[in-house]
Backbone as a chain_set.jsonl record, in Angstrom:
{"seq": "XXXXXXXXXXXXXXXXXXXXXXXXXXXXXXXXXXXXXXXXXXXXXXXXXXXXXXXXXXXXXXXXXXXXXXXXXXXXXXXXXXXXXXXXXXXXXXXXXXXXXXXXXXXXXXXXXXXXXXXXXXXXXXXXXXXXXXXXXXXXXXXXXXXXXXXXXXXXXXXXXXXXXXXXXXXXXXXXXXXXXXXXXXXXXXXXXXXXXXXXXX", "coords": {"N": [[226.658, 140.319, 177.691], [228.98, 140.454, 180.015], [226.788, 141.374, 181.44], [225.38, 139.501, 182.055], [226.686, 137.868, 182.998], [227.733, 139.057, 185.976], [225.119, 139.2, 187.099], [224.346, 136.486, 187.244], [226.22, 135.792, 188.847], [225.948, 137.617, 191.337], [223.377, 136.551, 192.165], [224.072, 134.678, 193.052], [225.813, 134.729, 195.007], [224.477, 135.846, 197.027], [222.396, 133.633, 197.179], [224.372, 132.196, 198.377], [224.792, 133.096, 201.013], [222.135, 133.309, 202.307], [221.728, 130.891, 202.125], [223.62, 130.227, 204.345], [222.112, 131.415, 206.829], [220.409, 129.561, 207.487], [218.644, 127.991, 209.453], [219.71, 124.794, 211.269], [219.185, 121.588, 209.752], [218.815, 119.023, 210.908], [218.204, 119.383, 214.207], [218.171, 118.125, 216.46], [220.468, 116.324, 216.73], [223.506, 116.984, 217.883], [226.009, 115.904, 216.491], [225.101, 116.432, 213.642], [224.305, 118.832, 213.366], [226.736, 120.21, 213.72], [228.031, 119.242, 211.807], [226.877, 120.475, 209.352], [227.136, 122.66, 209.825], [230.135, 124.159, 209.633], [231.393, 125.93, 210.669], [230.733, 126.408, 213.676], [231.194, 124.656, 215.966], [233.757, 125.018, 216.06], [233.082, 127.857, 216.866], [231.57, 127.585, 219.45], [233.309, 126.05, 220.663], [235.652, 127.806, 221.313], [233.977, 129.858, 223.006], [233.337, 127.853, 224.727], [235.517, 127.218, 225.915], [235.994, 129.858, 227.113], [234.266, 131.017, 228.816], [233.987, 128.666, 230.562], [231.21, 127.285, 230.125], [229.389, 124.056, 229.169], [229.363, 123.416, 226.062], [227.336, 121.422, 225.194], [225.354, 122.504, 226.527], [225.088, 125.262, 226.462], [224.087, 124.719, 223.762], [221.991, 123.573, 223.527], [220.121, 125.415, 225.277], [220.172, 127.724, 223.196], [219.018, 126.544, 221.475], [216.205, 126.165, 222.191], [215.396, 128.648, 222.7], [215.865, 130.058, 220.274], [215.454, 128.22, 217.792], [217.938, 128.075, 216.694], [217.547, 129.648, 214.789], [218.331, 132.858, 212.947], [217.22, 135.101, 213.467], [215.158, 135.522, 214.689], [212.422, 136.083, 216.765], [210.383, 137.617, 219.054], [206.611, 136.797, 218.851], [203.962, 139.313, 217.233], [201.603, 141.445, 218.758], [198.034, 141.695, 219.244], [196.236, 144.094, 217.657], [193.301, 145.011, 218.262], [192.736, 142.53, 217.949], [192.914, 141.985, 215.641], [194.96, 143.537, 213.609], [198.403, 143.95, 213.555], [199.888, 144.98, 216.003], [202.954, 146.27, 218.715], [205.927, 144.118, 219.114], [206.049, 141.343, 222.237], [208.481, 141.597, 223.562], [212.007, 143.184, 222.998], [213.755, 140.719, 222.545], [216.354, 139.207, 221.084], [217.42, 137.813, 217.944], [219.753, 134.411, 217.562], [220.49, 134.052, 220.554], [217.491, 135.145, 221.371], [218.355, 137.251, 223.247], [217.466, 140.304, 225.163], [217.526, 143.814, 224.614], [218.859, 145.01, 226.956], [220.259, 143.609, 228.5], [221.698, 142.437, 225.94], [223.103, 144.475, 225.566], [225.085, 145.279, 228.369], [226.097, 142.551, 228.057], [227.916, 143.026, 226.158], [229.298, 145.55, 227.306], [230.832, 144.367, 229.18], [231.685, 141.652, 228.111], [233.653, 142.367, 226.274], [232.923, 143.0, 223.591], [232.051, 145.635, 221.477], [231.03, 145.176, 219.212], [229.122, 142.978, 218.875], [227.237, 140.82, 217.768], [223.647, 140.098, 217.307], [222.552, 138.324, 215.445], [224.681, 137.161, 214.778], [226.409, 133.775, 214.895], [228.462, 133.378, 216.494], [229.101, 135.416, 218.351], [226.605, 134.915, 219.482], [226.628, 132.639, 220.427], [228.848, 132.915, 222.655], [227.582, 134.638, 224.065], [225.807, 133.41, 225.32], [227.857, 131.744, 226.8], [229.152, 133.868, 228.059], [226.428, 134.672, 230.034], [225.574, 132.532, 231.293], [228.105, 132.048, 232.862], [227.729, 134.551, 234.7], [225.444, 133.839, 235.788], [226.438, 131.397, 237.55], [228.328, 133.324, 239.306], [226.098, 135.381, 240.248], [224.023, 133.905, 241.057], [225.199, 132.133, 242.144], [224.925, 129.345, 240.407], [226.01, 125.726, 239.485], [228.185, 125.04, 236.354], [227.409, 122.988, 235.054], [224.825, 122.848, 235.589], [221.941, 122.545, 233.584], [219.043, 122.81, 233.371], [218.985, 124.755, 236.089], [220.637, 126.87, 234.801], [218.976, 127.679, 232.789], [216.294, 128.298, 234.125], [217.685, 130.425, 235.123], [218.299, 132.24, 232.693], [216.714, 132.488, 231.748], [214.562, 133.985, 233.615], [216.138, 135.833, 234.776], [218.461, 136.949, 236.857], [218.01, 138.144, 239.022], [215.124, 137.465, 239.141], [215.498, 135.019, 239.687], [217.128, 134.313, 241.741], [214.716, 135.004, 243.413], [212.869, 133.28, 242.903], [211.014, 133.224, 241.126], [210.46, 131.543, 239.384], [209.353, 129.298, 240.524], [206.159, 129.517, 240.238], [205.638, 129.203, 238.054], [204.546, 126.107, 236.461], [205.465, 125.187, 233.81], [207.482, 126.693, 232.905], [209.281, 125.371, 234.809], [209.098, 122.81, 233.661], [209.862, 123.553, 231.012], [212.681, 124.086, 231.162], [213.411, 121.264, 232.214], [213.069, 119.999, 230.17], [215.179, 121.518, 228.741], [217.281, 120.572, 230.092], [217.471, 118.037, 229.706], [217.706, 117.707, 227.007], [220.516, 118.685, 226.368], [221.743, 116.879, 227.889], [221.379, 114.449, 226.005], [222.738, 115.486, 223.899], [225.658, 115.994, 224.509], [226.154, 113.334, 224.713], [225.446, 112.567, 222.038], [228.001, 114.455, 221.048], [230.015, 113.153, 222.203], [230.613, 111.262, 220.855], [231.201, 111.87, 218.286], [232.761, 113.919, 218.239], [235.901, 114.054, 217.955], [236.493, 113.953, 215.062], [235.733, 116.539, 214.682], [237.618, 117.964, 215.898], [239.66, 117.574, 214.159], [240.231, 118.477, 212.329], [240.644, 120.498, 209.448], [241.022, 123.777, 210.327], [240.921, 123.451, 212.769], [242.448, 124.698, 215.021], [243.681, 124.261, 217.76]], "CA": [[227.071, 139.031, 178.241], [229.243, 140.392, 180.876], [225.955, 141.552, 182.759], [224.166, 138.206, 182.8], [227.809, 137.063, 184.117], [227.896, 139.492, 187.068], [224.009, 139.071, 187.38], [224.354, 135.503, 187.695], [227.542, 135.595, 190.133], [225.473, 138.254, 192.544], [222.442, 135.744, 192.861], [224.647, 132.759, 193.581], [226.244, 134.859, 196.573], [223.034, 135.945, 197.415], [222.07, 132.204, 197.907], [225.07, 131.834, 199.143], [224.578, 134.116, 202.319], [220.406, 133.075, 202.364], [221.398, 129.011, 202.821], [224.512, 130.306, 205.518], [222.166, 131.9, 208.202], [219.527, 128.676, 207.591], [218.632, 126.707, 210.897], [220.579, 123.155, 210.533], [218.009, 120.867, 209.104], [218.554, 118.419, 212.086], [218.461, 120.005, 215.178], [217.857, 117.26, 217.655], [221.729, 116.009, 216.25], [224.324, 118.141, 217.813], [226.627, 115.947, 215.056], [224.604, 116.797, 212.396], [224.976, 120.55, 213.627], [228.519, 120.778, 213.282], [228.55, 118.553, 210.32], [226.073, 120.973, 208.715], [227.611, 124.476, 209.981], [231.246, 123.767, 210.134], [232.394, 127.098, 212.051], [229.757, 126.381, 215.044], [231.726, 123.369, 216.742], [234.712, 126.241, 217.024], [232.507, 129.601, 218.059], [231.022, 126.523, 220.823], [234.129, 125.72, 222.166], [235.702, 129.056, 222.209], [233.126, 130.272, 224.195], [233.41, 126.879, 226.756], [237.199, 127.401, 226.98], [236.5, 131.83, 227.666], [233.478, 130.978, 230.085], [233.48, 127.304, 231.207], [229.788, 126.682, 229.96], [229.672, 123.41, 228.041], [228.985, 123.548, 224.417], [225.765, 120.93, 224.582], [224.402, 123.324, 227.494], [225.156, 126.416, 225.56], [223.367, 124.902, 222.376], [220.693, 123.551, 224.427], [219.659, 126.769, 225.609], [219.641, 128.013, 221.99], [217.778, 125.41, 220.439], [215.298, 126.38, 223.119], [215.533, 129.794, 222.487], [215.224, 130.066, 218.628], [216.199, 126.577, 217.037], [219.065, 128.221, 215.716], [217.077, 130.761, 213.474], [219.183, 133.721, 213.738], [216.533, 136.409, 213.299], [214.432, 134.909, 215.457], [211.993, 137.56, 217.388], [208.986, 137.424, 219.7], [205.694, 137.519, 218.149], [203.352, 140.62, 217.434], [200.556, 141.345, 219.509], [197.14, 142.058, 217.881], [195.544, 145.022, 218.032], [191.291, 144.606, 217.249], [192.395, 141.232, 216.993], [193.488, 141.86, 213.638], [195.916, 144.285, 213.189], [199.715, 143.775, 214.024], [200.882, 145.451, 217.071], [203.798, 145.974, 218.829], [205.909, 142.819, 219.886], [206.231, 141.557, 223.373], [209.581, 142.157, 224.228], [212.563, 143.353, 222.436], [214.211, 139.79, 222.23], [216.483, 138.863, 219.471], [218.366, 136.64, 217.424], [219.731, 132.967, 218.459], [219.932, 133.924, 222.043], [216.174, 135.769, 222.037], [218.378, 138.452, 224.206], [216.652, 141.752, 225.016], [218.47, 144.92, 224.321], [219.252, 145.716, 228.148], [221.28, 142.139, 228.776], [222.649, 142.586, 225.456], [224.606, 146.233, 225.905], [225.868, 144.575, 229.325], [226.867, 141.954, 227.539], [228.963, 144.122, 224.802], [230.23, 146.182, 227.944], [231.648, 143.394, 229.866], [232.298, 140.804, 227.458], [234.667, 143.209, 225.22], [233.226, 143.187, 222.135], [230.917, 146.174, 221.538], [230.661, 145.272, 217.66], [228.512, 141.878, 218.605], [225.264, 140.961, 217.328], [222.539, 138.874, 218.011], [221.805, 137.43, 214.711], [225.813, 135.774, 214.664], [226.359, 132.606, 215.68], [229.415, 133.298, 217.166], [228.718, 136.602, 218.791], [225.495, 134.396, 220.449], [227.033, 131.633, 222.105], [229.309, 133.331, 223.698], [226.442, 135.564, 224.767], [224.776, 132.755, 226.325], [228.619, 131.278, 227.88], [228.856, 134.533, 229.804], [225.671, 134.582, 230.913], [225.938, 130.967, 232.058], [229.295, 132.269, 233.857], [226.678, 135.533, 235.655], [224.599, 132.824, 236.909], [227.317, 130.951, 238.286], [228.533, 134.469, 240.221], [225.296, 135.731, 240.868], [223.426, 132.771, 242.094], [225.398, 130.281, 242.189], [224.668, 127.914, 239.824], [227.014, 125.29, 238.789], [227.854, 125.414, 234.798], [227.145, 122.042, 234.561], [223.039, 122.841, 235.898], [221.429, 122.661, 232.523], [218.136, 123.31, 234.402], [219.219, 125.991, 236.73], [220.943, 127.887, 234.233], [218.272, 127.872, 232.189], [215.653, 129.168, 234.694], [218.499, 131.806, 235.369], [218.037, 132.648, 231.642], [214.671, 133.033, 231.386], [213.893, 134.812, 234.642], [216.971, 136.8, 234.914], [219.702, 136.59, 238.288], [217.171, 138.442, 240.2], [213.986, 136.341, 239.249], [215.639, 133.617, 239.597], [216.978, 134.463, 243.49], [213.78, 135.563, 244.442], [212.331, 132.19, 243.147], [209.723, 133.949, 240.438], [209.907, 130.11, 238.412], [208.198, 128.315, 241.004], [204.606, 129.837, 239.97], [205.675, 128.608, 236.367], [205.241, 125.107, 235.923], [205.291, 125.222, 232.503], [208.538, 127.371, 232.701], [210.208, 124.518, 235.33], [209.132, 121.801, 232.533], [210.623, 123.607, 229.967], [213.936, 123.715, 231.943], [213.588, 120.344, 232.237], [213.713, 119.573, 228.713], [216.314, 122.214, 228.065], [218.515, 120.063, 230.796], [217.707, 116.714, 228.533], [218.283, 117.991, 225.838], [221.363, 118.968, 226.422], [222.452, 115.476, 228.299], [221.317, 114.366, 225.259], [223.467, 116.484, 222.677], [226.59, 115.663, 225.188], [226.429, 111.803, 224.421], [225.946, 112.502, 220.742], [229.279, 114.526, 220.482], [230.903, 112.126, 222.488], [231.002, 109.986, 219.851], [232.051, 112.359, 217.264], [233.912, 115.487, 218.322], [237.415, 113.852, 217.104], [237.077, 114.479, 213.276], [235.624, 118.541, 214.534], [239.024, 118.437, 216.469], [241.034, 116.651, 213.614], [239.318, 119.162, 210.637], [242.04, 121.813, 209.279], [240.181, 124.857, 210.284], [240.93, 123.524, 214.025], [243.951, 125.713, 215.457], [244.33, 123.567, 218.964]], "C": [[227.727, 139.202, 179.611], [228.49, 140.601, 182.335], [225.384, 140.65, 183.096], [225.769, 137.77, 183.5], [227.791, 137.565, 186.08], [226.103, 139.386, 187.73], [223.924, 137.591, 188.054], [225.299, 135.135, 189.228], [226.539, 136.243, 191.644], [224.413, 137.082, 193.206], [223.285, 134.889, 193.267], [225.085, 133.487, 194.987], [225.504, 135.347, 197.401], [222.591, 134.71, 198.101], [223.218, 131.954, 198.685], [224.641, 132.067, 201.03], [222.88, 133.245, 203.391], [221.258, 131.355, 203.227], [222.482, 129.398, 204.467], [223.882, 130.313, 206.961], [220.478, 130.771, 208.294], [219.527, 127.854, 208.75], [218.827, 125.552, 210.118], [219.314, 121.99, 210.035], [217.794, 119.394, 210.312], [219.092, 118.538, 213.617], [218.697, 119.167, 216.633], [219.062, 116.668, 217.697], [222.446, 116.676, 216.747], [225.603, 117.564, 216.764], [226.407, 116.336, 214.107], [225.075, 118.073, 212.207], [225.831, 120.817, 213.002], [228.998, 120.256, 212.18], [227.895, 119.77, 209.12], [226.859, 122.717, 208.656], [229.016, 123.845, 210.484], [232.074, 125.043, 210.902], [231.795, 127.02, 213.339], [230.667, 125.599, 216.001], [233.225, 124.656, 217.107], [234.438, 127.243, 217.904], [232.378, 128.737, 219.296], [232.334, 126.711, 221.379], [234.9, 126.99, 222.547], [235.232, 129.45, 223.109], [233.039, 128.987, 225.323], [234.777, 127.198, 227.297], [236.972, 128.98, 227.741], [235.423, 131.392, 229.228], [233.458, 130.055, 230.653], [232.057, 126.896, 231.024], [230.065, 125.7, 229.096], [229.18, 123.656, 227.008], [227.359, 122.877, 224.527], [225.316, 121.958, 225.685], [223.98, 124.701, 226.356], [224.421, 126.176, 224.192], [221.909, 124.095, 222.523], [219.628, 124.557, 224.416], [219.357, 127.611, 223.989], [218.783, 127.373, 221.376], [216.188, 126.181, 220.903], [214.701, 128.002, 222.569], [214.988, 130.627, 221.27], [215.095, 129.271, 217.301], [216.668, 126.927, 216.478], [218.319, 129.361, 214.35], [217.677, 132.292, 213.891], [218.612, 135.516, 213.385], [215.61, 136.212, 213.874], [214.123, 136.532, 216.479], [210.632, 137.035, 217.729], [207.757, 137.661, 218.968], [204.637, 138.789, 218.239], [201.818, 140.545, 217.952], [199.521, 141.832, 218.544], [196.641, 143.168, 218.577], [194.067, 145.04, 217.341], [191.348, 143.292, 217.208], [192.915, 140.695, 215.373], [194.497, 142.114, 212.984], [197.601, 144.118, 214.113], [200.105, 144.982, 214.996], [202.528, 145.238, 217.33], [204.667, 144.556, 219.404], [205.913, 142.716, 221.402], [206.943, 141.802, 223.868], [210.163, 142.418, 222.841], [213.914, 142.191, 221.978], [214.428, 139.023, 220.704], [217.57, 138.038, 218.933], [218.576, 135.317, 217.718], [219.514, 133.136, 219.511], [218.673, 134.447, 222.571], [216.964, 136.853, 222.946], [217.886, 139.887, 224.025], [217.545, 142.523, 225.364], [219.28, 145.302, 225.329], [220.59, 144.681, 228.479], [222.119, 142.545, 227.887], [224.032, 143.641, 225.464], [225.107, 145.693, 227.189], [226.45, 143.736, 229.053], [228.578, 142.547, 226.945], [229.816, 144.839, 226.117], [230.772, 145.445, 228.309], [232.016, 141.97, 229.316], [233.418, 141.221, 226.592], [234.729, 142.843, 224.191], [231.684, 144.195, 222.233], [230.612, 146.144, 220.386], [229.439, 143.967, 217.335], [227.172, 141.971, 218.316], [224.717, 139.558, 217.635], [222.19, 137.946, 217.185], [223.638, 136.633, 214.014], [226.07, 135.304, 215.574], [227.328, 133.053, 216.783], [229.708, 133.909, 218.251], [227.475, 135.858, 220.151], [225.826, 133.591, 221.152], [228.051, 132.311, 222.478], [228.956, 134.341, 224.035], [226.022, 134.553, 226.216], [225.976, 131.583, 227.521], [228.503, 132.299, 228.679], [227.832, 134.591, 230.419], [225.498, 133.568, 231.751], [227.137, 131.601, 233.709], [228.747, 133.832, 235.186], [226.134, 134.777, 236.702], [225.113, 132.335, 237.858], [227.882, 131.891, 239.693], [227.509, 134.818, 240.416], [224.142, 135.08, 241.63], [223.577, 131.459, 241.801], [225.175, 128.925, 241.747], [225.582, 127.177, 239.172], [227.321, 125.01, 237.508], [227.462, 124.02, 234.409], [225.341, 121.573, 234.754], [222.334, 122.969, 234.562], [220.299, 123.434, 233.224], [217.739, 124.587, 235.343], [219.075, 127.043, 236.081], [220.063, 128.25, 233.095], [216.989, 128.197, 232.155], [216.578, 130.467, 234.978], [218.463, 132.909, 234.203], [217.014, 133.031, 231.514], [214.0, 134.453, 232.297], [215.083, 135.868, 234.92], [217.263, 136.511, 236.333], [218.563, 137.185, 239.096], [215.546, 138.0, 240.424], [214.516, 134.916, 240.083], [216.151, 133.543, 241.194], [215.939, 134.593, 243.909], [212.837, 134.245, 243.87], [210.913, 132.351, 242.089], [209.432, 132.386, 239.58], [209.154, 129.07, 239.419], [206.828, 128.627, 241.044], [204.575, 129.575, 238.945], [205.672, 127.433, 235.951], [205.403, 124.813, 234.266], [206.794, 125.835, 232.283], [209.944, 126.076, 233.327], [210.321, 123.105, 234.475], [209.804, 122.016, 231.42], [212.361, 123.446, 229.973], [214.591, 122.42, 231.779], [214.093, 119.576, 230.749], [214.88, 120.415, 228.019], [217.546, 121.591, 228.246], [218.572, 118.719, 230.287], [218.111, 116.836, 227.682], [220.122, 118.001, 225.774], [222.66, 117.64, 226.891], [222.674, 114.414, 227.005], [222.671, 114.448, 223.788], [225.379, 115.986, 223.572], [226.783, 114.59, 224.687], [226.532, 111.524, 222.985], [227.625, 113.117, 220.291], [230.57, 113.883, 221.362], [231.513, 111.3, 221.737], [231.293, 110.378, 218.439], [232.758, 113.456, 217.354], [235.076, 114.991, 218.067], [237.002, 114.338, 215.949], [236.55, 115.923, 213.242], [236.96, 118.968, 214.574], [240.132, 118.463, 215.142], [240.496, 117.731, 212.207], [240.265, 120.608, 210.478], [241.9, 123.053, 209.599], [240.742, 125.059, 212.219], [242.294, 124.094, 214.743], [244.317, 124.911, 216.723], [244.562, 121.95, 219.093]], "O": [[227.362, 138.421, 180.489], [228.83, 140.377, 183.496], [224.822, 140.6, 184.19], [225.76, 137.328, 184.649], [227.819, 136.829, 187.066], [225.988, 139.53, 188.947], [223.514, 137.455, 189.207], [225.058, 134.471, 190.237], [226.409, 135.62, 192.698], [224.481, 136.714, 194.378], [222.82, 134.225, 194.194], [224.769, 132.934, 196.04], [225.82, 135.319, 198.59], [222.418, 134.643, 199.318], [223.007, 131.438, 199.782], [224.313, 131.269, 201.908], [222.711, 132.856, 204.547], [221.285, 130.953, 204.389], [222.143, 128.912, 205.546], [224.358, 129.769, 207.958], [219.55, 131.124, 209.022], [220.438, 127.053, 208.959], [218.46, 125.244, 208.984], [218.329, 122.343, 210.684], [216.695, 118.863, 210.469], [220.076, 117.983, 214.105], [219.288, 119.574, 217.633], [219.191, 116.216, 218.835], [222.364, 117.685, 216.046], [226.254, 118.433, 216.184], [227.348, 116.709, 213.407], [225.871, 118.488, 211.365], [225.897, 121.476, 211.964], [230.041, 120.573, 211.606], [228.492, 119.885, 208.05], [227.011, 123.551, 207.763], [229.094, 123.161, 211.504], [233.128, 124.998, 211.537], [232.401, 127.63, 214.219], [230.816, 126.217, 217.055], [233.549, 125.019, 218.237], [234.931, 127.582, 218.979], [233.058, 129.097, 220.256], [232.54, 127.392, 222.384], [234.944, 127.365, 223.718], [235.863, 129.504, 224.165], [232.74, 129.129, 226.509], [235.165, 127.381, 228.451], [237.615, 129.295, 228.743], [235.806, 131.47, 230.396], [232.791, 130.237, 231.671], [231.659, 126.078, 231.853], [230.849, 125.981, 228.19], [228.203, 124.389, 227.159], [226.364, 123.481, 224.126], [224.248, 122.275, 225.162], [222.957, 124.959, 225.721], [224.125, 127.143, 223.49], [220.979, 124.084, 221.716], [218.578, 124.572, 223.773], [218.228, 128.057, 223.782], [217.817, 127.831, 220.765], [215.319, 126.609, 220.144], [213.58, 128.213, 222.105], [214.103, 131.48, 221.209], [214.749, 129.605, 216.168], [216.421, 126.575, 215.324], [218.755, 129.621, 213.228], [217.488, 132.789, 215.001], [219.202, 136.576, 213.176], [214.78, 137.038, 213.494], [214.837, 137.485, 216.794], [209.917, 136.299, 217.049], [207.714, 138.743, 218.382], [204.483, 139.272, 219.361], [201.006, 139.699, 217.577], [199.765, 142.261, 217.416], [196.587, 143.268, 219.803], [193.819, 145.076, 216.135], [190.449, 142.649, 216.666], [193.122, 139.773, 214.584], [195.009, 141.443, 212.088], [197.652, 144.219, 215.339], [200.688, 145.943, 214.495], [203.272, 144.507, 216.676], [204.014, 143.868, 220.188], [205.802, 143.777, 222.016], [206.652, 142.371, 224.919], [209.565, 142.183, 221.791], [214.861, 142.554, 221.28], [213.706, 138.578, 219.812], [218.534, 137.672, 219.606], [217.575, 134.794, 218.209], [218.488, 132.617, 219.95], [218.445, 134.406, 223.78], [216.137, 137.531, 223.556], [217.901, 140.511, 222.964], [218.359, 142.237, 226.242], [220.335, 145.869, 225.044], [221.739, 145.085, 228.663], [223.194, 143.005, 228.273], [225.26, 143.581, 225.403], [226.289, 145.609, 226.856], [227.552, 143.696, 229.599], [229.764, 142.45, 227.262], [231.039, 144.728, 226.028], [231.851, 145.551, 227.727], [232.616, 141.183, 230.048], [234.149, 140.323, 226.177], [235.724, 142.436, 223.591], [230.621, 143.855, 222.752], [229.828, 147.043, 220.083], [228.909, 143.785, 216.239], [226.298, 142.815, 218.511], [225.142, 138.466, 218.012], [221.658, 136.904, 217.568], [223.743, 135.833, 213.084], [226.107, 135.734, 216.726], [226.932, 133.074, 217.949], [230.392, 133.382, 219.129], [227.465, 136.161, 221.344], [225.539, 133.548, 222.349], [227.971, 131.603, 223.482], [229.794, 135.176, 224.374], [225.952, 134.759, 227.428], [225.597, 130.919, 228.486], [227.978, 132.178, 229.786], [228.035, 134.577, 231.633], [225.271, 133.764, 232.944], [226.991, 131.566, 234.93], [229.309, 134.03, 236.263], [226.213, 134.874, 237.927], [224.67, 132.529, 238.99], [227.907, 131.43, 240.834], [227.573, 134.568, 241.62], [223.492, 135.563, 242.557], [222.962, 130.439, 241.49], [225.196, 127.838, 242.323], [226.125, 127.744, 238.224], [226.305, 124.405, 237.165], [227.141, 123.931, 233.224], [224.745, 120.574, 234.35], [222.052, 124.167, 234.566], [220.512, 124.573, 233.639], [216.681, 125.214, 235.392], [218.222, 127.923, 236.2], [220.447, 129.193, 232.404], [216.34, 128.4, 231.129], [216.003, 131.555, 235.031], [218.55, 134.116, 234.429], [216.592, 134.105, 231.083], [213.333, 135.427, 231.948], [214.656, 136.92, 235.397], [216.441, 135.893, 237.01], [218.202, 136.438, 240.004], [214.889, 138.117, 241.458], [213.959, 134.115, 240.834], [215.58, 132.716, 241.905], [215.917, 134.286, 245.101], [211.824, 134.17, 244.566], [209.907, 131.668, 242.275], [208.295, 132.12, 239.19], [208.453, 128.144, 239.011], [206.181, 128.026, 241.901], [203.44, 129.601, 238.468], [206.532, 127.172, 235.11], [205.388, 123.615, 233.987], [207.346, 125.34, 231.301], [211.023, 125.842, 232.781], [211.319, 122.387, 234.519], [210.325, 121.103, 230.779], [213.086, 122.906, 229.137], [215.748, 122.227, 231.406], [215.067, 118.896, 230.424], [215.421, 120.082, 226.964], [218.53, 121.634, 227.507], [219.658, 118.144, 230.374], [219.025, 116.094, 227.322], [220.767, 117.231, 225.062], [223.82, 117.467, 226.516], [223.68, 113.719, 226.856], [223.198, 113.606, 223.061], [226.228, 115.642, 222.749], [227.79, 114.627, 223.98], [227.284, 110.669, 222.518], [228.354, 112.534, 219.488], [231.77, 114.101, 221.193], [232.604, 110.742, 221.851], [231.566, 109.575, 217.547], [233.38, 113.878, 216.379], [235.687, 116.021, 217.78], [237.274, 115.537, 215.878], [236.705, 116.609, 212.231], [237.512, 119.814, 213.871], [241.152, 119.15, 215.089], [240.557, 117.267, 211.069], [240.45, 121.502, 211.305], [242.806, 123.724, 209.105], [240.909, 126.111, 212.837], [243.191, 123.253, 214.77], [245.543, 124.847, 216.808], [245.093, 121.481, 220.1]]}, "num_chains": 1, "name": "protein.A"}
């Protein structure tokens, strides 16, 4: 009896864990979000108060990125056509970052224990990089758009102008920077009861 007890207990925290790292079921909501994942609406603003990126930019850019699936990974190339190759890049987790960004990250953000597939760990991946852009070409944190060709193409694509042969890349921008105007006007109208929720320390 006591093994179906501890048998039963393991699966439940099993599911537990499984439903935790589930993309929010309505993504296009940034209320829903935070109604759905109640530690997100804190990692967010941490990371706007450490870097100055706003929160809907910063979850913008994720949505974009991996809609919040936090194992999220480029797909595999075929080999014959048939057979699974290697992928295309090494891009991973919510922010899709590739291994080289990330260890720069970890050095100059001061945490070398972060990972790609927590939330918390990812947006404030994607505030400092926001806050790079800003120092390395100048983009203001409030550029949804910008900073989200700065993302894609990296500080030195993105000076040398490599997204204007992409329209497909400057459209996606575009909707990354709606989106996000978007997601702004929804937690306008509910970020009091994130603020007012016992969990909230400021």
């Amino acid at each position: 009896m006591s093994s179906l007890i501890k048998l039963l207990l393991v699966t439940g925290l099993l599911g537990m864990v499984g439903c935790s790292t589930l993309p929010p079921s309505n993504p296009n909501n940034l209320c829903d979000i935070f109604d759905e994942k109640s530690s997100w609406y804190k990692d967010a603003k941490k990371a706007e108060r450490r870097w100055g990126s706003p929160v809907p930019i910063m979850m913008s850019m994720m949505y974009q990125e991996s809609m919040f699936k936090h194992n999220a990974r480029t797909p595999r190339t075929k080999i014959l056509w048939i057979f699974p190759g290697p992928r295309k890049s090494d891009a991973f987790g919510y922010p899709q970052a590739k291994n080289a960004v990330w260890n720069e990250y970890q050095d100059q953000g001061g945490n070398s224990f972060a990972r790609r597939d927590n939330f918390g760990d990812a947006i404030d991946f994607i505030g400092w990089y926001n806050k790079q852009s800003q120092k390395r070409s100048r983009i203001g944190l409030n550029d949804g758009y910008s900073l989200y060709l700065a993302y894609h193409e990296g500080h030195g694509g993105y000076n040398r102008g490599t997204y204007r042969q992409k329209n497909w890349l400057m459209n996606t921008a575009h909707k990354v920077d709606s989106r996000a105007q978007q997601y702004a006007n929804q937690l306008q109208s509910c970020e009091e009861r994130f603020k007012g929720s016992w969990w909230w320390p400021f």
